[in-house]
N, C-alpha and C positions, 0 to 999 in steps of 0.2 A: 504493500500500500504506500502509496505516495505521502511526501512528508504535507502535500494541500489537502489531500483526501483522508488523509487521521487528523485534520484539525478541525474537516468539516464535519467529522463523524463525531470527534470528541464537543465540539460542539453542540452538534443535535442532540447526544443525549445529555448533556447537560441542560438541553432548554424543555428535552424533556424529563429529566428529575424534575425542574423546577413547576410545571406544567403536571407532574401526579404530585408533589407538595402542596400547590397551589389548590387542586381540587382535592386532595386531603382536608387541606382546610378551608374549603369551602362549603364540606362537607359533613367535618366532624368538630367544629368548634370546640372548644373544652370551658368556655371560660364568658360570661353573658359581655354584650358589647355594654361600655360606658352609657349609651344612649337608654339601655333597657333600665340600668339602674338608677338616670336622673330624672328622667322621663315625669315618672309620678311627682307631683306636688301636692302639699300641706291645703292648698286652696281646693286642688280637685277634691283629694281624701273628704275634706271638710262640707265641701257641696255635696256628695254623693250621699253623706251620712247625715245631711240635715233635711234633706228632698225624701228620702225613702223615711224618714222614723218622725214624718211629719203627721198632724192632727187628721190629712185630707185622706191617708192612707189607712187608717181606721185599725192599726194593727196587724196589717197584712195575712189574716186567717186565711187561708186557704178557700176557696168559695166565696170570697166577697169580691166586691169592685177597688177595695185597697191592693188587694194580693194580684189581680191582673193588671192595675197600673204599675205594680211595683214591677212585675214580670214585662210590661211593655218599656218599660223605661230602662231598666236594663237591656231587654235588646236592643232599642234604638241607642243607647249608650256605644253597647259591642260594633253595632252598622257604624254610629260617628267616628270610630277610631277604626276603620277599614277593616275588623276581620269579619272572615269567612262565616257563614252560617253553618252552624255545626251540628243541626238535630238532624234524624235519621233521614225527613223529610224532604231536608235541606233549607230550612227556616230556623231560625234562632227558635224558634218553641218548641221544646217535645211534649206532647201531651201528655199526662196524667192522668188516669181517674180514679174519681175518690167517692167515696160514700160515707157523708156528714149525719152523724145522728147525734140530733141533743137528748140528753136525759133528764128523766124525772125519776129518780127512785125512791125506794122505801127499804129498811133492813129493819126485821123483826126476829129476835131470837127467842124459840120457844122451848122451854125446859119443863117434861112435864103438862103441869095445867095451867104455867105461869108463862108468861110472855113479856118482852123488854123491849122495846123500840127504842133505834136510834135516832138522832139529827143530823140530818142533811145537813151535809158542809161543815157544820161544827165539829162533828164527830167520826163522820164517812163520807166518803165518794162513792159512786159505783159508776158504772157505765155498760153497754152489755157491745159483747164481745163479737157478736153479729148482727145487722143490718134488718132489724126485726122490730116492728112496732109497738112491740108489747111482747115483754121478756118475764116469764116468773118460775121462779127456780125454789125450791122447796127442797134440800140435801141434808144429812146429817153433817157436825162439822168436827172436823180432824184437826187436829194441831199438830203439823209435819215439821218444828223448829226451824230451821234455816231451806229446808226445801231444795235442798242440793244433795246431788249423787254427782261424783265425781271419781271414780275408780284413780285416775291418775293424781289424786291428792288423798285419797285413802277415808273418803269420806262417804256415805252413803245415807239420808235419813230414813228415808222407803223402806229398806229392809226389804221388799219385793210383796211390801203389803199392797193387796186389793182396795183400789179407791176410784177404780168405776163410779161413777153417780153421786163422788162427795164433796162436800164444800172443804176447802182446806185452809186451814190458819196457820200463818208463817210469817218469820220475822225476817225481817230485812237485811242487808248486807251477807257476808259469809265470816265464817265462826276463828277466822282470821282477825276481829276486832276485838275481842275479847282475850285472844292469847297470839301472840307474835309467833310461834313456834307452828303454826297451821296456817295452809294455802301460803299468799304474799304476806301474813301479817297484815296490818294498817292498811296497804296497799290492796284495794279492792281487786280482786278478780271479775270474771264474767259473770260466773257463780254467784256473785254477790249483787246483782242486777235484777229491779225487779221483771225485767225484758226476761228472761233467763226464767226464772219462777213461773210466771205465766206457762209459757212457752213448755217445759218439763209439766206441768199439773195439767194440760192438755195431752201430752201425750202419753200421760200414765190415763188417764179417763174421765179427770176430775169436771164438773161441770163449773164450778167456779175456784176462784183464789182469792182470798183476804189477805192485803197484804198489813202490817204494825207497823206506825210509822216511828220512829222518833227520831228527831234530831237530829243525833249521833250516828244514826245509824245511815238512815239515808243522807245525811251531809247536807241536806236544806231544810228551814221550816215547815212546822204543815200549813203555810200562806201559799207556800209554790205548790203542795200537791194540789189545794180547794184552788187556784185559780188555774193549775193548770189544766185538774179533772172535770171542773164541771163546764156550760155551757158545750159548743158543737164540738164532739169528737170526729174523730179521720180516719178512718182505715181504710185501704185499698180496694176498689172495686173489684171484689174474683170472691167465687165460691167459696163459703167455709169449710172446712178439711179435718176440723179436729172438733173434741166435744165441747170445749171450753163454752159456758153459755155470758158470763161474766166476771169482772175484774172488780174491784175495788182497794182502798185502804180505809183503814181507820186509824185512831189516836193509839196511844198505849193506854189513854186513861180509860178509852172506851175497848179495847179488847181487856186491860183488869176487870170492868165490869163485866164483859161476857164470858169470861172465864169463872168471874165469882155465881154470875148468875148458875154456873152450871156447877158449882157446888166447886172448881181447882182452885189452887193458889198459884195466881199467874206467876209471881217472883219462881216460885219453885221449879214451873213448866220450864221457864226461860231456863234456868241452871242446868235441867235437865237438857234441853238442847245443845247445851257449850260438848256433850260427850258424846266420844261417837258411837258407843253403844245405844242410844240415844233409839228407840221405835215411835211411828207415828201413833198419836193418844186419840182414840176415841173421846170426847166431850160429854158423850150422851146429853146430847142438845142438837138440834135442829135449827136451820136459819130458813127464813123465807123472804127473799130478792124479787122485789117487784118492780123493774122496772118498764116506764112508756117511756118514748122514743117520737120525735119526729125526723124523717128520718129522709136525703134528701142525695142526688146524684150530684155529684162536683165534676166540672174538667178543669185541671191546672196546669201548669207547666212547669219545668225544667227548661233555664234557658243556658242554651248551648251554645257558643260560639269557636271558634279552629281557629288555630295559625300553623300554617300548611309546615309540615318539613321540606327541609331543603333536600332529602334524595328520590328518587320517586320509588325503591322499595319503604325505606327506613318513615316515610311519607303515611305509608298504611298504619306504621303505632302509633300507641301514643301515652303521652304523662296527660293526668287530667288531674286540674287543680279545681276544687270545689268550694264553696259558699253557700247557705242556706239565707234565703231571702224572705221566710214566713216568719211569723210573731202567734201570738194569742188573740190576737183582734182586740174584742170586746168583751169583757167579762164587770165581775163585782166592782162597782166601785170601792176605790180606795180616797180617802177624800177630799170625795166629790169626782172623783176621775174616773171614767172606767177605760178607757184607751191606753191599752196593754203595746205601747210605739215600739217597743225590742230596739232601743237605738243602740245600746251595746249590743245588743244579743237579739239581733244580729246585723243589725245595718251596717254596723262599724266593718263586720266580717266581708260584705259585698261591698262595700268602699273598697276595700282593700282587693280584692280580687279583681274592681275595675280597675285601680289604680296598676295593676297586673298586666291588665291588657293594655293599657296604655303603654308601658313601658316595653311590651312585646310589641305591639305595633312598629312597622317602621324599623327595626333595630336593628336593620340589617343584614348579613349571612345567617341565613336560619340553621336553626339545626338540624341534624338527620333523620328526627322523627317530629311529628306533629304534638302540637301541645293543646287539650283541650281546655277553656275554664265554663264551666257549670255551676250556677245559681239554681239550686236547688228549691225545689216547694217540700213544704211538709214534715222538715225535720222535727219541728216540736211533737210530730204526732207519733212519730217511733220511726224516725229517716225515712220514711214513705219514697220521697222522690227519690235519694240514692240509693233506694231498691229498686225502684224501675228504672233509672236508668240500667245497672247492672242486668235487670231484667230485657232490655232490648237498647243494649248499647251501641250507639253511632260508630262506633271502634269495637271490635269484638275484644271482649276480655282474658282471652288467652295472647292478644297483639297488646296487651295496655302493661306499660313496664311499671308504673306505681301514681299512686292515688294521694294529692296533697290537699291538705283542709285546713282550712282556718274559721276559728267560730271564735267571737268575742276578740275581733283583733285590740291591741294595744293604744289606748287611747288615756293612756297618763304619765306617758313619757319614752325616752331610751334609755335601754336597760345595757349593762356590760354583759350581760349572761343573754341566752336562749333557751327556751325549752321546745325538745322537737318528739311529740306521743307519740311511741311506737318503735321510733327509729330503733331501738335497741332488739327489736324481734325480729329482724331481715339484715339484709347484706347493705341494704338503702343507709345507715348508719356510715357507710366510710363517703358517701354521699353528702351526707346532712355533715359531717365534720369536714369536708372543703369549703363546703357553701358559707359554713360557720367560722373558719378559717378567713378566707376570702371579705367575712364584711367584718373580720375584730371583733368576733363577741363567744365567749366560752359558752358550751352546750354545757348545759344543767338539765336533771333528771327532774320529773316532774313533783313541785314542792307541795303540790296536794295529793299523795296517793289516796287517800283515803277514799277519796271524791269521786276516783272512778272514771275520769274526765276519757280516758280513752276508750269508754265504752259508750259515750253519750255524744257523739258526735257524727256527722255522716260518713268519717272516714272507714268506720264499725263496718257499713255496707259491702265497701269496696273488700275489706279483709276478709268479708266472712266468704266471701266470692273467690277469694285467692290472691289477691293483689295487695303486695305491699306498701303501705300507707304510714305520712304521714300529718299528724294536726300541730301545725303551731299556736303555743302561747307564750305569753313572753315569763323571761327571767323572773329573778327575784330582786336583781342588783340596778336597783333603779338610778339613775347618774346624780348626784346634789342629792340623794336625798340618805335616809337613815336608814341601817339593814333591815329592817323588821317594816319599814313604808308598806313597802309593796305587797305584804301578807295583810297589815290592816288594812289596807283600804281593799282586798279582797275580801276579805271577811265582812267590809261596810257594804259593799256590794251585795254578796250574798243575802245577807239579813235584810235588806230596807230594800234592794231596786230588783233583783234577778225574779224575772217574771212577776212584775208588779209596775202598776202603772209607772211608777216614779221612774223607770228605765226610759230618760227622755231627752233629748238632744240637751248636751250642755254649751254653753261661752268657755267654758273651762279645760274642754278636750286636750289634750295634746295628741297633735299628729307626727309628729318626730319617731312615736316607737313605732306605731302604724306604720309608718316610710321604712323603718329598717325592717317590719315584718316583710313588707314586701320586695325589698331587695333579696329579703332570706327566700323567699319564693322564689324572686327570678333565676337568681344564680342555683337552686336546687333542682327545677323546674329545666333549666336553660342544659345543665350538666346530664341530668338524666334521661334528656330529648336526644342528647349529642353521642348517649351511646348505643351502641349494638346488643349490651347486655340487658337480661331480664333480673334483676336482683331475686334472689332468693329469701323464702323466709327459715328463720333458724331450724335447727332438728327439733329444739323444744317446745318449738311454738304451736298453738294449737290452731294456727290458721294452716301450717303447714300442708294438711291432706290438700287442701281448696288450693293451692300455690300447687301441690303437685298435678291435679289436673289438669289445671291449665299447661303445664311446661308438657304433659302427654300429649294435650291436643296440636299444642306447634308442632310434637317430635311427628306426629300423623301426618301431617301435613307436607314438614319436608319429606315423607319417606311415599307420596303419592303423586 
C-alpha cells in the first residue's frame, strides 16, 4: 500500500471511530443535558400548585367537574411544552372506569338478647365492598389479631381455621410494632396494611373485615380515616371475584366496647395476639352491617404524555415517572370548610412532574428509551388508576425498565439528604446513588418506617406488577434550619392538614426543595432511559416472582 493510500485509509477510519462515538453518544447519553435540569422554575412549580389545589377544583374526586378540569389542564399543560401524547389511544387521556358508591351505614352488634349500636363516623366507617345498592351482612365475628399469614416471616394467625361467612376483627399494623425482633420491627411491612387485610379475609371466605384503629398503629388520626371513608367511595369498574361483602374500621374505644359487650377483655385479646401461637377467637356475638349505597358509573382519566427515545428499538421502552392528581373532593366540614384542595397531597406532587416535562422538553439528545410521565386518577381510592394503567399499559410492562413517583413533593425547602422508597429492593439503587451523587445530596433511608409510606403510594402498583420502582421524598437535613425541623413540621402536617380541608395553597411554600426533587427525577429518569439494562429486583424481595415474569416474557420474545 502506498504511503497516500495508508493515510487515506488511516484517515477514514478514524472519521469513522469518531462517527460510531458520535452516534454512541447520540444514543446513549449517561448524564441529563444542563437545559433538562434548569429548565423548571420556582414560578412555574408555584402556578401549577396554586391552579390545580384551587376552590374552582372542588377537591379533585374522581367523578366530578374538579377532577376533569384538573385532568384537562394537565394535558393541555403536556401539549404547551411539545410532548407527544402518550395514552394507548394516542390522546393525552386514558380512560378509567370507576364505580362511585356513597354510603349510609349502620353496625349493630348483637350478643344474645342484647344488642349495641354504633355511630357513624364517631365511632365506625363502613363502606360495602361491591357496587350494590343495599348491602346487609349479618356474620358471626372472629377476632383474627393482626390478620396476617406470612410463612416467610414465620407468622401465621389463621391456623387454617374455617371463616367462610364471618365477620373478622383485626388490628392494624403487623406484630412488628410491638416487639422489634418480628417482620421489619417499627418499619411496617405489606402485612401491616390495611390493603393486605382486606384482600387475605376475602380470600380465606370472610364476608367482611373490621379493621381497630389507633393512632399508633395506623400512623394517622381517626380524622383521616372518617374523612377519608365516608362520602363517595371508588372502586374499579369489573366484576367482583371474591366474597368480601364489606370493609370498615372502628375506634379502639368502640371495639373495647364490642369486645366487653361480648363478655372478652379487649386489653387481654390484644396481648394474646402479640404471640404466635396466637388462634382466631370466636366472640360469640354477631354483627349486622346494613348498608345503602347510591351508587353511580364514573369515567376518569390517566393522563399520559411521551418523550420519544432517541433509538428507534430502545424507543419501544420505557421509564415512566408518575403523579396522582385526585384529592377527596368534598367531605365534612372542618371549620366551616368542606373543600378537601390536597394542595400538598397532591398538587405539589403534579407541579412537580410538570415541572419534569418541562425540563425534558426540548433538552436535546434524547435518550435510548422513551420516558413516560402519568398523572394518575384515583390514588386516594387504593391506586385505582396505577392499576389500570399497568392493567392496559401504552408500553407493555415487561419493555418498562422502572416506575418513578412522587406524592407530596417538597415544598418547605432544600434539604442536604434525599430519600428515594424502595431503591434498596432492586438493582435501580446504584441508579438513584448517581443521580444522588450528580445533584450533592446524600441518600437517606426513609425516617418514617413506621408509616408504611412505601406501601401507600402508586408506585405499590407498578411493583406489585414487577417493575422496579421508585417514590421520592425528601430528606431530613433541611438547609438553615435545626435537625429535628423537618420531623416536626411532618408531624404538624400529619395531625392538622393530611387529608383535611386545611391542606390548602400557602404564600409560604418553598419551591427550592420541589426544584431539587425534580432534578433528582430528571437525572434518575434521564440515566435509566439511556440504558439497555432492565434493573433487577433483589433475591429477597417479595416483588421479585412479578420482576421474574416479566424478564421471561422479553426472554420469549427474543427467542421467537
Amino acid at each position: 500500500m502506498s504511503s497516500q493510500r495508508a493515510r487515506v485509509a488511516t484517515t477514514l477510519c478514524l472519521l469513522a471511530g469518531l462517527l460510531l462515538v458520535a452516534e454512541a453518544g447520540a444514543q446513549q447519553p449517561t448524564a441529563a443535558p444542563s437545559r433538562a435540569l434548569t429548565a423548571p422554575t420556582a414560578s412555574m412549580a408555584r402556578a401549577h400548585l396554586r391552579f390545580l389545589s384551587h376552590d374552582l377544583l372542588g377537591g379533585r374526586a374522581p367523578g366530578t367537574p374538579g377532577a376533569e378540569i384538573a385532568a384537562r389542564y394537565i394535558a393541555s399543560q403536556f401539549e404547551l411544552l411539545g410532548l407527544e401524547p402518550g395514552a394507548p389511544d394516542g390522546s393525552y387521556l386514558q380512560p378509567v372506569n370507576l364505580i362511585g358508591t356513597t354510603p349510609e351505614p349502620s353496625l349493630v352488634l348483637g350478643v344474645g338478647p342484647r344488642t349495641t349500636s354504633f355511630d357513624y363516623l364517631t365511632e365506625f366507617v363502613a363502606w360495602s365492598a361491591r357496587p350494590e345498592e343495599s348491602v346487609t351482612v349479618d356474620g358471626d365475628v372472629v377476632f383474627v389479631g393482626y390478620g396476617i399469614e406470612a410463612p416467610a416471616w414465620g407468622w401465621d394467625d389463621y391456623k387454617s381455621t374455617s371463616l367462610t361467612g364471618k365477620i373478622l376483627l383485626m388490628l392494624v399494623n403487623d406484630p412488628g410494632l410491638t416487639d422489634s425482633s418480628r417482620f421489619n420491627g417499627r418499619a411496617l411491612t405489606y402485612y401491616g396494611r390495611w390493603t393486605y387485610k382486606l384482600e387475605q379475609a376475602a380470600r380465606l371466605g370472610a364476608v367482611g373485615a373490621i379493621l381497630i384503629h389507633t393512632d399508633e398503629s395506623a400512623t394517622y388520626p381517626w380524622s383521616v380515616v372518617r374523612n377519608s371513608w365516608s362520602g363517595e367511595q371508588i372502586q374499579l369498574d369489573r366484576a367482583p371475584h371474591e366474597s368480601l361483602r364489606f370493609g370498615a374500621w372502628i375506634t379502639q374505644e368502640a371495639a373495647r366496647s364490642m369486645m366487653a359487650a361480648a363478655g372478652r377483655d379487649y386489653d387481654l385479646l390484644v396481648r394474646r395476639a402479640q404471640q404466635r401461637q396466637f388462634r382466631p377467637m370466636a366472640l360469640d356475638a354477631h354483627a349486622v352491617v346494613h348498608i345503602r349505597n347510591r351508587v353511580r358509573r364514573i369515567q376518569s382519566f390517566n393522563v399520559v404524555a411521551r418523550v420519544p427515545g432517541g433509538d428507534p428499538e430502545g424507543s419501544q421502552e420505557a421509564v415512566v415517572l408518575t403523579s396522582h392528581y385526585d384529592h377527596l373532593g368534598t367531605g365534612i366540614p372542618v371549620a366551616g370548610d368542606s373543600i378537601y384542595n390536597g394542595a400538598q397531597d397532591n398538587a405539589s406532587g403534579v407541579a412537580a412532574l410538570l415541572a419534569v416535562g418541562a425540563g425534558l422538553a426540548g433538552a436535546g439528545p434524547l435518550p435510548r428509551r422513551s420516558i413516560l410521565l402519568v398523572a394518575t386518577t384515583a390514588e386516594e381510592s387504593g391506586l385505582l388508576g396505577a392499576q389500570a394503567y399497568t392493567q392496559a399499559p401504552p408500553v407493555p410492562l415487561e419493555h418498562t425498565a422502572a416506575a418513578i413517583n412522587i406524592d407530596r413533593a417538597n415544598v418547605r425547602g432544600p434539604t442536604r439528604d434525599a430519600v428515594a422508597l424502595g431503591a434498596e429492593r432492586s438493582a435501580i439503587l446504584a441508579y438513584v446513588e448517581r443521580a444522588w451523587a450528580s445533584e450533592g445530596v446524600g441518600l437517606s433511608p426513609d425516617p418514617n418506617p413506621h408509616a408504611g409510606q412505601f406501601y401507600r403510594s402508586d408506585h405499590l402498583a407498578f411493583a406489585r406488577a414487577g417493575i422496579p420502582v421508585v417514590s421520592l421524598r425528601p430528606g431530613s437535613a433541611f438547609a438553615d434550619q435545626p435537625a429535628d425541623w423537618g420531623a416536626a413540621q411532618e408531624r404538624e402536617y400529619v395531625a392538622h392538614r393530611y387529608h383535611q380541608p386545611s391542606d390548602e395553597f400557602r404564600d409560604d411554600f418553598n419551591y427550592q426543595g420541589l426544584l431539587q426533587q425534580v432534578r433528582l427525577m430528571v437525572r434518575l429518569a434521564w440515566d435509566l432511559a439511556a440504558t439497555a439494562d432492565f434493573p433487577a429486583w433483589n433475591r429477597d424481595s417479595e416483588f421479585r416472582p412479578a420482576g421474574e415474569q416479566l424478564r421471561l416474557r422479553r426472554l420469549r420474545e427474543t427467542t421467537h
